[in-house]
C-alpha positions in Angstrom: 95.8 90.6 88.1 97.8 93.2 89.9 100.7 95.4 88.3 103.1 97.1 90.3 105.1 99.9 88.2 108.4 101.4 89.9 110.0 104.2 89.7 112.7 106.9 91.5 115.9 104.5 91.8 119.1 105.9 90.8 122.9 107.0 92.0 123.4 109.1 94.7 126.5 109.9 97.2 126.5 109.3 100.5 124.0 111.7 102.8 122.2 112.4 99.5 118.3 111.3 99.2 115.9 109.6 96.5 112.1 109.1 96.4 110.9 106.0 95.0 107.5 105.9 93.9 105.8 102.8 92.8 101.6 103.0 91.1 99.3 99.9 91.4 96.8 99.2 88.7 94.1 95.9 87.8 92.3 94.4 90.9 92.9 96.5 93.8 90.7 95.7 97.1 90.7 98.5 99.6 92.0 96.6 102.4 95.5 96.3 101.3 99.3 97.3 103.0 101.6 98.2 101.3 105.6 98.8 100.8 108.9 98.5 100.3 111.5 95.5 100.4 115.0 95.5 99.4 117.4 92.9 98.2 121.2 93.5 98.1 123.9 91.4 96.3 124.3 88.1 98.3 121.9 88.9 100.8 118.1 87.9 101.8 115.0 90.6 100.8 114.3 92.5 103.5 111.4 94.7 104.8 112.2 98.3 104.4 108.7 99.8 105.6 105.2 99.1 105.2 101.7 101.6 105.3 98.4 100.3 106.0 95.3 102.0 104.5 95.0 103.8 107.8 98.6 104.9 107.5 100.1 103.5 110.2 103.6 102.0 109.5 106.3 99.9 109.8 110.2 100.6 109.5 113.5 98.3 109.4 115.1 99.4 112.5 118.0 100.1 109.8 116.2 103.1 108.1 114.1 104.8 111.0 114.7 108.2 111.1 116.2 108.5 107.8 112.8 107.2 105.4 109.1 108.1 105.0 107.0 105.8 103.7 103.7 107.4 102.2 100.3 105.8 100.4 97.7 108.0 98.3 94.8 105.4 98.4 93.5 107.5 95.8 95.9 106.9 93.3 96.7 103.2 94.7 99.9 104.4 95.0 103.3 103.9 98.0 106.0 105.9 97.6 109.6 106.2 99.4 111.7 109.1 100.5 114.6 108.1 101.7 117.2 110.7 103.1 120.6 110.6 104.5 121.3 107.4 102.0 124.5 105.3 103.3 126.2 102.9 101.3 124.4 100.1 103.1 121.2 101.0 101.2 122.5 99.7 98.2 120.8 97.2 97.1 117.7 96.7 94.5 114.1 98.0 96.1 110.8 96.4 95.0 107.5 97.5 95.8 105.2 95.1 97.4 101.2 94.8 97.8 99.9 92.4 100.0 95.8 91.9 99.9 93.6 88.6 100.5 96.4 86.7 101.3 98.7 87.7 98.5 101.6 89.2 97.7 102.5 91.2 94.5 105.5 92.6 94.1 107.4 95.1 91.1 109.8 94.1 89.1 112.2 96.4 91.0 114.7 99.0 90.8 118.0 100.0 91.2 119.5 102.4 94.2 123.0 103.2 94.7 124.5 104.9 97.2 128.5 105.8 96.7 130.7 106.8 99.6 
């Protein structure tokens, strides 16, 4: 079993930023990407970035430029910075693990941005 625990969400004004930071524990393999998704009222989850173990990454075209996606392998651990927040961002963000052809996910939390 795999646990994902979240953390960082919160409210914050327009331009403002937030670090979300999300630990991994039980039966992690090394080979494993992962990231952030987010899901807002009435709307699909999206990707928001993804890190492999290698560090390369991938970013919404919506957030490039603005977040930083990180990993400490060490500590099985992805974290978020996200600067120059917009109201668009709004929405609930849940860290996700994908490894030998599964995905685990947190149980999410809350970031919004005021105008």
């Amino acid at each position: 079993q795999v646990h994902l625990v979240e953390s960082g969400g919160g409210l914050v004004q327009a331009g403002g930023s937030l670090r979300l930071s999300c630990a991994a524990s039980g039966s992690i393999f090394r080979f494993n990407i992962m990231g952030w998704f987010r899901q807002a009222p009435g709307k699909q989850r999206e990707l928001v970035a993804r890190i492999l173990p290698d560090g390369s990454t991938v970013y919404a075209d919506s957030v490039k430029g603005r977040f930083t996606v990180s990993r400490d392998n060490a500590k099985n651990s992805v974290y978020l910075q996200m600067n120059s927040l917009k109201p668009e961002d709004t929405a609930v963000y849940y860290c996700n693990v994908a490894m030998v052809g599964n995905n685990y996910w947190g149980q999410g939390t809350q970031v919004t941005v005021s105008s």
